[in-house]
Structures are given as C-alpha cells and as structure tokens.
C-alpha positions as CSV (number, residue, x, y, z in Angstrom):
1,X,-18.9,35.5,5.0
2,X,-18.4,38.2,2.5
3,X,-17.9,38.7,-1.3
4,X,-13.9,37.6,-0.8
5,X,-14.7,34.4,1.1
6,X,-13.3,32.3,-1.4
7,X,-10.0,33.9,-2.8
8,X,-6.6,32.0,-3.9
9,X,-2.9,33.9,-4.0
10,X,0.3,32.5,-5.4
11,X,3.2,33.3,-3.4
12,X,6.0,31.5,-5.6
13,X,6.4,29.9,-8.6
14,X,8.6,27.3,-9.8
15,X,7.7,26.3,-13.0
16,X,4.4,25.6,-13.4
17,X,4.5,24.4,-10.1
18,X,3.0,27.2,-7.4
19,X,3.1,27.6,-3.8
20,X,-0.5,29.1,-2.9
21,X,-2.7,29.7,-0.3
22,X,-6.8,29.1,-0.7
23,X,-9.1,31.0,1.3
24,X,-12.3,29.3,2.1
25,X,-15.4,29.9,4.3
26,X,-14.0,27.8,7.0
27,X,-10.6,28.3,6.3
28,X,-7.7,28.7,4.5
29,X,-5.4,25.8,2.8
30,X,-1.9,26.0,2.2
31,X,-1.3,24.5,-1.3
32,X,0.2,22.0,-2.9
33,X,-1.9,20.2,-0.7
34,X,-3.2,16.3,-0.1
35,X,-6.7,16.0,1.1
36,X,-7.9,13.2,3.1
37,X,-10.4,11.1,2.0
38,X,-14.0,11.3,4.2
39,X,-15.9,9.3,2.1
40,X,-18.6,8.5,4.7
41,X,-18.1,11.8,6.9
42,X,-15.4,9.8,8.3
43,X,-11.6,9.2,7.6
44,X,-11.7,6.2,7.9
45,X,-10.4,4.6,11.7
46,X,-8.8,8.7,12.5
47,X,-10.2,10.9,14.6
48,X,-10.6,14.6,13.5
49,X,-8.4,16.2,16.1
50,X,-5.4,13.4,14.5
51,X,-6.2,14.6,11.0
52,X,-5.5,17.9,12.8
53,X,-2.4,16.9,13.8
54,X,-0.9,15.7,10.9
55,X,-1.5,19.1,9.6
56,X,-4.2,18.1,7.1
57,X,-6.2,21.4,6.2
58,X,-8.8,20.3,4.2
59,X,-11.1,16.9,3.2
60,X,-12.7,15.4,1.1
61,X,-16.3,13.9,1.4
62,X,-18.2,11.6,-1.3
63,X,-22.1,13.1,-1.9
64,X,-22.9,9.5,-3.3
65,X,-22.1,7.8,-0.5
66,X,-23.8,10.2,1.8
67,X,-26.9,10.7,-0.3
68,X,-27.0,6.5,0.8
69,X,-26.5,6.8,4.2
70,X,-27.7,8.7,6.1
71,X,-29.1,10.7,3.5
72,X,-28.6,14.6,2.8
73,X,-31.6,15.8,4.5
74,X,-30.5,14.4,7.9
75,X,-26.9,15.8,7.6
76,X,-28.9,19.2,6.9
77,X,-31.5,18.6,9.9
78,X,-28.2,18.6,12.1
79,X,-26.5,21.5,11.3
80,X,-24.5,20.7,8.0
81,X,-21.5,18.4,7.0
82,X,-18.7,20.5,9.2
83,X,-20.7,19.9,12.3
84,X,-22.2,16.3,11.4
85,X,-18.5,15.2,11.4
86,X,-17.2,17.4,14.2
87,X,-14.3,19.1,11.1
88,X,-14.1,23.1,11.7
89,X,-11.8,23.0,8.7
90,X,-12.6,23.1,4.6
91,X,-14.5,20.6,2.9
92,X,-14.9,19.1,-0.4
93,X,-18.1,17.0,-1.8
94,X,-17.2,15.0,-4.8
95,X,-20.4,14.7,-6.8
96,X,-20.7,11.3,-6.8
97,X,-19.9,11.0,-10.7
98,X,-16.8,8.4,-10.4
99,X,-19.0,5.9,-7.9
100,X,-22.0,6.0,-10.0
101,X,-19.9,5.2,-13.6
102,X,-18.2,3.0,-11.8
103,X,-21.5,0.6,-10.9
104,X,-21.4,-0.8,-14.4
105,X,-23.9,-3.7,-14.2
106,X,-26.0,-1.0,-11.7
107,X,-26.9,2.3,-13.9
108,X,-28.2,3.5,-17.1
109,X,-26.8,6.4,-18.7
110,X,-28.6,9.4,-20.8
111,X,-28.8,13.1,-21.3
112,X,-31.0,13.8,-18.4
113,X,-28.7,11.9,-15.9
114,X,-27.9,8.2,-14.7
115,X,-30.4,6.0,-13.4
116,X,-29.0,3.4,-11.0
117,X,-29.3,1.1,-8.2
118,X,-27.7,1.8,-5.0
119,X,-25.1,-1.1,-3.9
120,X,-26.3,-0.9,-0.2
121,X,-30.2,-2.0,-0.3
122,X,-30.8,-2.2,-4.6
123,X,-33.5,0.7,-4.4
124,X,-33.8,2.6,-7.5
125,X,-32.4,6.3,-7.5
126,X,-31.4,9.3,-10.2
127,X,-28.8,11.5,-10.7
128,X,-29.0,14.7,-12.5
129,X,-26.9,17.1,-12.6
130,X,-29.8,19.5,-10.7
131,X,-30.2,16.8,-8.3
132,X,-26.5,16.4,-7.6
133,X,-26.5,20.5,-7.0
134,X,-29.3,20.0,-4.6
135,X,-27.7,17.5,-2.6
136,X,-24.2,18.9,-2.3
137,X,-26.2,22.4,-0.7
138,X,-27.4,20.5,1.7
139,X,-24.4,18.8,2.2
140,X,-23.0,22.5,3.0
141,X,-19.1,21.7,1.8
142,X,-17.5,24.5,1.3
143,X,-16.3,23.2,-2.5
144,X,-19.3,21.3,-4.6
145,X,-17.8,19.4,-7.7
146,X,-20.3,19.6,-10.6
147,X,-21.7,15.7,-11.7
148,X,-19.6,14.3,-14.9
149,X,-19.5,11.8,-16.8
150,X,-16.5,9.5,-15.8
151,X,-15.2,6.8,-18.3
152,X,-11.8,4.5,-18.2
153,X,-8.8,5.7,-18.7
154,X,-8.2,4.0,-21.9
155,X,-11.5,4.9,-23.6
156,X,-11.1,5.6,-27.5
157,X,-11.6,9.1,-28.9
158,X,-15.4,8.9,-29.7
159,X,-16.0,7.6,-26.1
160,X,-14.1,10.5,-24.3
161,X,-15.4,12.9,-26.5
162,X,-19.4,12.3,-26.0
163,X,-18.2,12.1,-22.0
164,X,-16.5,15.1,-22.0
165,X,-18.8,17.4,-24.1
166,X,-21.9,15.8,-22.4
167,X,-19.6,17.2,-18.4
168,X,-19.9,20.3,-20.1
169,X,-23.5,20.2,-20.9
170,X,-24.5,19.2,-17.4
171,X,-22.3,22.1,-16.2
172,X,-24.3,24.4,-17.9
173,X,-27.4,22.8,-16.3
174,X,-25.9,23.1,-12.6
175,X,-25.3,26.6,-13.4
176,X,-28.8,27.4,-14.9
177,X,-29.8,25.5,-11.8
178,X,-28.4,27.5,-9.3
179,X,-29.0,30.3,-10.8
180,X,-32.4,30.2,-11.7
181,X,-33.1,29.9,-8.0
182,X,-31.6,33.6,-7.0
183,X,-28.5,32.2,-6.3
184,X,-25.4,34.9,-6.5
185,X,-23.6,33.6,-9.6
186,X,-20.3,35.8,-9.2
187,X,-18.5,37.6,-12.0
188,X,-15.0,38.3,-12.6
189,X,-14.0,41.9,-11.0
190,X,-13.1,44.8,-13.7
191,X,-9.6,43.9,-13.8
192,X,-9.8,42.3,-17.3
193,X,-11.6,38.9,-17.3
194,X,-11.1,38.9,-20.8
195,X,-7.4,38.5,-20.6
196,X,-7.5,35.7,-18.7
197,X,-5.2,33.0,-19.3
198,X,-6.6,30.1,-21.0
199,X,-9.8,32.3,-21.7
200,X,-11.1,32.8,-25.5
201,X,-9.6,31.9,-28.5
202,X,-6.0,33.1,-28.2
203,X,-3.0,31.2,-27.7
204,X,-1.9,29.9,-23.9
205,X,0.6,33.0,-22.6
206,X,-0.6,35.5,-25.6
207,X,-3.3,37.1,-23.0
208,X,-1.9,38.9,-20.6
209,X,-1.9,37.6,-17.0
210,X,-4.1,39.0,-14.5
211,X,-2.7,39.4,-11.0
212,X,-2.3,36.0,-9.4
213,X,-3.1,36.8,-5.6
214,X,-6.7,38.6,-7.2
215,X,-9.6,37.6,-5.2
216,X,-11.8,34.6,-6.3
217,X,-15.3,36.5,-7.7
218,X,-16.3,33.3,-8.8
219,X,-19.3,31.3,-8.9
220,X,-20.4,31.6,-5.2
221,X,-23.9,29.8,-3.7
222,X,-25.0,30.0,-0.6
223,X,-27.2,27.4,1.1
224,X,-30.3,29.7,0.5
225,X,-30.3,33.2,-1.4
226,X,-30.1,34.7,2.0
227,X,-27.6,32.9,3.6
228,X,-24.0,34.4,4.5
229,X,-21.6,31.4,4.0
230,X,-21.1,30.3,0.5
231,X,-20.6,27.3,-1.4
232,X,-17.7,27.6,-4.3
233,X,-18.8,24.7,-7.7
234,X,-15.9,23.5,-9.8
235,X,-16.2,22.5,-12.9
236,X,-14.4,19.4,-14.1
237,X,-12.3,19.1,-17.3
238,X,-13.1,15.7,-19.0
239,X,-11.1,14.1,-22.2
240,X,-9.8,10.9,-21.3
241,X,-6.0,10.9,-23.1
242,X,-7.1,12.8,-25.9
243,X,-4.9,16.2,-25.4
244,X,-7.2,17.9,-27.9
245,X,-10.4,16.9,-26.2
246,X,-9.0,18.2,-23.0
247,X,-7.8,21.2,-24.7
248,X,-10.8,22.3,-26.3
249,X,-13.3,21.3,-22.5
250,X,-10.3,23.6,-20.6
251,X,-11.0,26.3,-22.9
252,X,-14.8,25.6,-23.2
253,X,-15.1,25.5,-19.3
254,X,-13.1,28.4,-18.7
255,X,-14.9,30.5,-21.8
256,X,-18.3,30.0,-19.1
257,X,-17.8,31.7,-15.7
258,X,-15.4,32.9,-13.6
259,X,-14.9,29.7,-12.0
260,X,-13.6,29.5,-8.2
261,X,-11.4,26.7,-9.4
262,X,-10.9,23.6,-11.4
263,X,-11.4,19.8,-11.5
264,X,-8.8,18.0,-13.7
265,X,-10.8,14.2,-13.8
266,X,-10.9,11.5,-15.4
267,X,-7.6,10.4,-14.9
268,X,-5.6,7.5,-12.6
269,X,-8.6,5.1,-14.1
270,X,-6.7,2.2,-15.9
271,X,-4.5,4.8,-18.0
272,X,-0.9,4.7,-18.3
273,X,1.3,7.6,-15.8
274,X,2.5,8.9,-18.5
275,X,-0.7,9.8,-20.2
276,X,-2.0,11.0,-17.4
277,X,1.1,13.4,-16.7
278,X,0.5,14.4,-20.1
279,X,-2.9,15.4,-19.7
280,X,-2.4,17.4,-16.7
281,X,0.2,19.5,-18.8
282,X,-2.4,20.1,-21.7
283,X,-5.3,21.4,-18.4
284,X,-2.3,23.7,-17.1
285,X,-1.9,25.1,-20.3
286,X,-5.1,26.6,-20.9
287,X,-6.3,27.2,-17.2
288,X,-6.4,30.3,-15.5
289,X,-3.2,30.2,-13.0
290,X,-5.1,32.4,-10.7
291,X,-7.1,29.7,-9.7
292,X,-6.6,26.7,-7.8
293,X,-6.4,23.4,-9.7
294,X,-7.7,20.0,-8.0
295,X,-6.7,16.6,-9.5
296,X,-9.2,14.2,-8.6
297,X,-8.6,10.7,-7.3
298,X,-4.8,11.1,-7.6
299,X,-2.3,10.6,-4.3
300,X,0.4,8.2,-4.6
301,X,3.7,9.8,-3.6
302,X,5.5,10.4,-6.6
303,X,1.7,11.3,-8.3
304,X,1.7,14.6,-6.0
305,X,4.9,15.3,-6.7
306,X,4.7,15.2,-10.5
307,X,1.2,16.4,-10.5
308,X,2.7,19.4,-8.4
309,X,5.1,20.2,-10.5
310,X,2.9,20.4,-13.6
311,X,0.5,23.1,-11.8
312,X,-1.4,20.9,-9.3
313,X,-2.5,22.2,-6.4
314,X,-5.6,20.1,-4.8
315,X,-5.2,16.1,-4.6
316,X,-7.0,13.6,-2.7
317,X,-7.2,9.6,-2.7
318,X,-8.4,6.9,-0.6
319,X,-5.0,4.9,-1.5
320,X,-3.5,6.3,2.0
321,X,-5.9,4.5,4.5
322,X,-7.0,1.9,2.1
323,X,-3.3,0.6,2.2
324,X,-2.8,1.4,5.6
325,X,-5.9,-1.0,6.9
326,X,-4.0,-3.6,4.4
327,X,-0.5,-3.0,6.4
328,X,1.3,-1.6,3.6
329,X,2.6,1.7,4.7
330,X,4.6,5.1,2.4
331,X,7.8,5.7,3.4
332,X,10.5,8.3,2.0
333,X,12.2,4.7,0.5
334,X,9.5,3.0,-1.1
335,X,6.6,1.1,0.1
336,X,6.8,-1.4,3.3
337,X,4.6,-4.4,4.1
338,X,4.6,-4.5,7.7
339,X,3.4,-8.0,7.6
340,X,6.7,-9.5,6.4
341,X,8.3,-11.4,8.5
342,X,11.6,-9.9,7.9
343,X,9.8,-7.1,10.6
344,X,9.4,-9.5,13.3
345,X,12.2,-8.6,15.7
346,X,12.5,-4.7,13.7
347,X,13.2,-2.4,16.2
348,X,13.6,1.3,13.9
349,X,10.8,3.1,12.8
350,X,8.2,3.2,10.1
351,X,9.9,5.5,8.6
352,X,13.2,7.1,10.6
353,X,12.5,10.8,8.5
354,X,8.7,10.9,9.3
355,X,7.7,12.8,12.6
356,X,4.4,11.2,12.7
357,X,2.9,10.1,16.0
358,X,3.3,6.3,15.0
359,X,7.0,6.7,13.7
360,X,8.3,8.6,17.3
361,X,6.3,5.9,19.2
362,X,6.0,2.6,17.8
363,X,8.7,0.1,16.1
364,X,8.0,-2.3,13.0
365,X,8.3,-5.1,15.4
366,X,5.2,-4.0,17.0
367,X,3.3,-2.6,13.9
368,X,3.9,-6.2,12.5
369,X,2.8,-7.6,15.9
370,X,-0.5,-5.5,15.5
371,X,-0.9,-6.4,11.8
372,X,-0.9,-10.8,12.5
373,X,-2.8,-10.8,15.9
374,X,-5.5,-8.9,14.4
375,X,-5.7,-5.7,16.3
376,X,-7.3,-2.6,15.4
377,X,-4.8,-0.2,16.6
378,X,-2.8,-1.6,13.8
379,X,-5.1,-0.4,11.1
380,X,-5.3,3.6,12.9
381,X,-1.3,3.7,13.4
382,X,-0.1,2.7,9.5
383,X,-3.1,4.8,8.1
384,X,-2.7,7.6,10.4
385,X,1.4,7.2,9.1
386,X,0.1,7.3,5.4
387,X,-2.1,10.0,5.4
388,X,0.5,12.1,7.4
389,X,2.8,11.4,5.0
390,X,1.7,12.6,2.1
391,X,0.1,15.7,3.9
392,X,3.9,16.1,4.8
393,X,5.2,15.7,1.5
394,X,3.4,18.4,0.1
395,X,4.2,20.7,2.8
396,X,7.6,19.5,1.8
397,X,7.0,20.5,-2.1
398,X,5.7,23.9,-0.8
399,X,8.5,24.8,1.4
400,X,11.0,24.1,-1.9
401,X,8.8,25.9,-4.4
402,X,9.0,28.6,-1.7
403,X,13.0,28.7,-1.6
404,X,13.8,28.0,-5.0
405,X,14.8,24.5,-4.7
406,X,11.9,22.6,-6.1
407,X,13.3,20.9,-9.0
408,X,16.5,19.4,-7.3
409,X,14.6,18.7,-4.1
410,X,12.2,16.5,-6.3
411,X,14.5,15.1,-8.1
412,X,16.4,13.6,-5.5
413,X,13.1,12.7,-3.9
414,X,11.7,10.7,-6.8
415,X,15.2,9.1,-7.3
416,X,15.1,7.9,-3.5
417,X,11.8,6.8,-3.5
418,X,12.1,4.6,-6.8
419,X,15.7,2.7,-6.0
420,X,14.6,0.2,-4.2
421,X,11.4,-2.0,-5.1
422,X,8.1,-1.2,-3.7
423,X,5.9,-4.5,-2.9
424,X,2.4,-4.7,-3.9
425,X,0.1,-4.1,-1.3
C-alpha cells in the first residue's frame, strides 16, 4: 500500500462528536464505530461472514492471548492474522497491557517490562515494550496498540501518575524500537504540524486547525523495511481520573510524533461513569481532531453513545458476547434476560426495532427454550443480536451526526433505554 494507506476524514461534526471515515490497509471503517471483540482470532461462537453481516467493519484481537496460544510465530508461518482468522477486513491488536496488569498474584512489574506467569500452563514469560512491538508485527493487524501500564480505576494520584508517565516512557522505547530497525517512522506533511490541535504548549482551540479530512502521515511500520502493507501504533493516554495527569500525557503524547491515532485507556476499570466521561472530555480537549480516537475496553450502549458524543470514535468490549453466552441480551428498552420465565410462551421479538438475523427469525419463547435445554445455538443467536446491536447503534449515531440531529436523537435514545430497569446479567 502506499504513503496514504492509513488516512482518516471528518465528514460532520456535531459537537465534539464526528462522523468519520478511517482508511486502513485492508479497509476502510465508517466511524463512530463498535469493534468486535477477537480475543483468540475468534469472536467468540460467530462466524466471520455473520460479523460481516451485521455490518461490523473492523475487530479487535488480544496479542496476549495470542502470544499464548498458538503463539505469534505460527500465525506469521501462515500468512498473518487476516488470513489465520479468514477476516479480509481491519484489525486491531491490543497489546496485551490490560490482561497482564490484571494477573495480580501472576506478574512483577518494573521499568524494563512485566514479568509474569501465563494463566494457561504457569510458564514464565516477559513483556517489554520492544517485545510487545515484535509480537504485534508478526501479528500483522493493521492497528498495533503500544504496551502500558494499566491500573484500577480508582487508583490515587501518585499511583496513576508513575502508570501514566512510565506508558509514556515505554512509548518512546516502541518508537526507538521500530525505528532503530529501518522502519518508516512517518512525519506530519508541510501543512503545519506545528499548529496542530492539542500540540505544544498553547491553549486547546488557540492553534489553528489543520484540515480535518488531511491524510494520516503518521507513524507507519511495515512487517519488514521492505514490505508494502503497513502497520499504524497508537499510543495510549494513561491518568486514571486525575484530569491533569491525562492532560499533561495527551499533550506529552501528542508533542512526540504524528501519531496515526489515539488510545484513551485506562478507563471502565472499577471507576465511577461519570469520571470516566469526564476523562474522555479532558483527552478530546487536547487531541488532534484530525485523528481517530479509540476508547479501549468500553461498549455498553449508552457508553458509545456518551463516549461518541464527547469525540469518540473507536470502541470495543467483550461485554456483547460475554452477556450474550449468559442469555442476557441489549435491546433499544433496556436489557432482557431471556431466561426469565415471564419469556416462556413470548412470541415477539428480541427486540421489535432490531433487523438482526435472530430478531426477524426467532421469538423469546424460543431464545428462552434454547437458553434452559442447554443448546448452543442459543449462545450464537443472543450474541450475534448483541454484537449487531451495538454495531447498529453506532451506525445509528453516525447517520444523526450526519443530518444534524445527533443531540435530540441521543437524547431520546438514552431516555428510552434508561426508563425501565435493566436486570443484572
């Protein structure tokens, strides 16, 4: 692919809210956009050709997991990630950072990396943020995310700070990294990087604004030097629910390269929603809006919908097949155990506004049926539903940022979805 393989172009705006389109390698992405969740190279029960059909355009797959099983250098030996898991389409690698800070008793942290055991046979590995660069190339996503240091959400100031200045450090490793190894590390274009938003020390809106539907010159690297598809790295703004250390990493991040685009992390682990809406605010005031801005780990309904509509434009979450293999299923009215009995003789639909394959087909009555005799198809119908449904909702969000009705069409969405009570899972 060529210099302009990776580019991203705002068609409307509403708000901070944006309707955008991202240009990949393999693909482009309509945005506001949900990504499903490949952990494994696998959503979980759904076939790729379904995923197609729900109009997903891009997923989401976990280099932890995959450096585990079945290991990096197989999914190289046949022919990359994209062809491993039979998806033509875009592809994201997280780097592994949320599942290794997350095996508490299992890893010991420091400067150089984390040291841990791996939760499927107890062997001994290591993460560094060169390491994590190497596996993600071989990986081949499209998107790499850069390794960081992930705390809880409620961690006090001292605690987010050392996390989120020691993400920055290892940024400037996976950088060196790649390019020490002749890697094209791409530059902003002569159109005035300098007066980027967000960029230097002046004041959000002071600079003035590049054009927003500029090609992405940022940091591009292909499998080898030689190679002609490239690889885009985000780098992932860290802080915790300390606005002024997410402040001063935006800036800090931005200050270093042209980036492709943006990681917001760090957020929907243990802290309140309002702190975490709050933080997104504080990344979109200081990021560049010509570039596309992914919130990580972050996809219940009314989630999207407020992170959309504070400059969001990438989500992803396993919360949509998770539930759906628990037979608790989205709908535009709240959430819906199918396994109450209240369901038993249901004849309507999942959901009588969702077009999805299991809403046109299949009554409650029978999703319940599926859910108490134990039957698979069960567990592919409501997580099929759920992952449609929030790759519909955002489709949704786009079309009204599009014709100017974003704010009352998420208003009146939010205030549907929250009058009636949704049941735990």
């Amino acid at each position: 692919m060529t210099e302009g393989s990776f580019n991203f172009t705002v068609k409307a705006n509403a708000g901070a809210a944006r309707a955008g389109v991202f240009s990949t390698p393999h693909g482009s992405v309509d945005t506001p956009a949900f990504m499903a969740v490949g952990t494994l190279a696998t959503v979980k029960t759904l076939d790729p050709l379904e995923l197609r059909d729900t109009g997903c355009g891009m997923l989401l797959a976990n280099a932890y997991h995959l450096h585990l099983r079945p290991g990096e250098n197989v999914v190289a030996k046949l022919g990359g990630l994209h062809r491993f898991m039979a998806w033509d389409g875009p592809i994201l690698t997280d780097s592994g950072g949320f599942q290794v800070f997350s095996l508490e008793t299992l890893r010991k942290v420091s400067e150089e990396g984390v040291e841990f055991r791996s939760h499927v046979d107890g062997s001994q590995r290591n993460f560094t943020p060169e390491s994590v660069m190497a596996l993600q190339i071989a990986l081949g996503a499209d998107v790499m995310m850069q390794f960081d240091h992930v705390i809880p959400g409620q961690s006090d100031f001292d605690t987010a700070r050392d996390a989120s200045e020691r993400s920055i450090r290892w940024l400037e490793r996976s950088r060196t990294y790649l390019g020490s190894r002749g890697w094209r590390l791409g530059r902003a274009r002569e159109s005035g990087i300098g007066n980027r938003r967000g960029q230097g020390g002046g004041k959000p809106g002071d600079a003035e604004r590049r054009d927003e539907s500029s090609p992405i010159p940022a940091s591009r690297f292909p499998p080898d030097p030689s190679s002609s598809t490239p690889q885009a790295l985000f780098p992932i703004v860290q802080g915790g629910i300390h606005s002024s250390l997410r402040e001063n990493a935006a800036r800090t991040i931005v200050s270093m390269d042209d980036w492709a685009g943006y990681g917001i992390g760090g957020l929907s682990v243990g802290e309140a929603k309002s702190d975490m809406y709050a933080m997104i605010e504080v990344a979109d005031s200081v990021l560049p809006r010509e570039r596309p801005r992914y919130l990580m780990g972050v996809g219940f309904p009314e989630d999207l919908i407020e992170g959309a509509r504070r400059g969001v434009d990438l989500f992803d979450c396993v919360a949509p097949t998770r539930m759906g293999r628990s037979g608790t299923a989205f709908t535009s009215e709240g959430r819906v155990n199918v396994r109450n009995a209240g369901l038993r003789e249901d004849p309507a639909p999942l959901d009588a506004n969702c077009g999805c394959s299991t809403c046109t087909r299949f009554s409650r009555a029978y999703l319940r049926h599926l859910f108490v005799s134990g039957e698979v198809l069960g567990l592919r119908l409501l997580s099929l539903h759920n992952v449609h449904f929030l790759v519909s909702l955002m489709r949704s969000a786009r079309a009204a940022i599009l014709d100017g009705t974003f704010e009352p069409w998420s208003h009146e969405w939010l205030g549907r979805y929250h009058s009636r009570p949704t049941p735990v899972p």
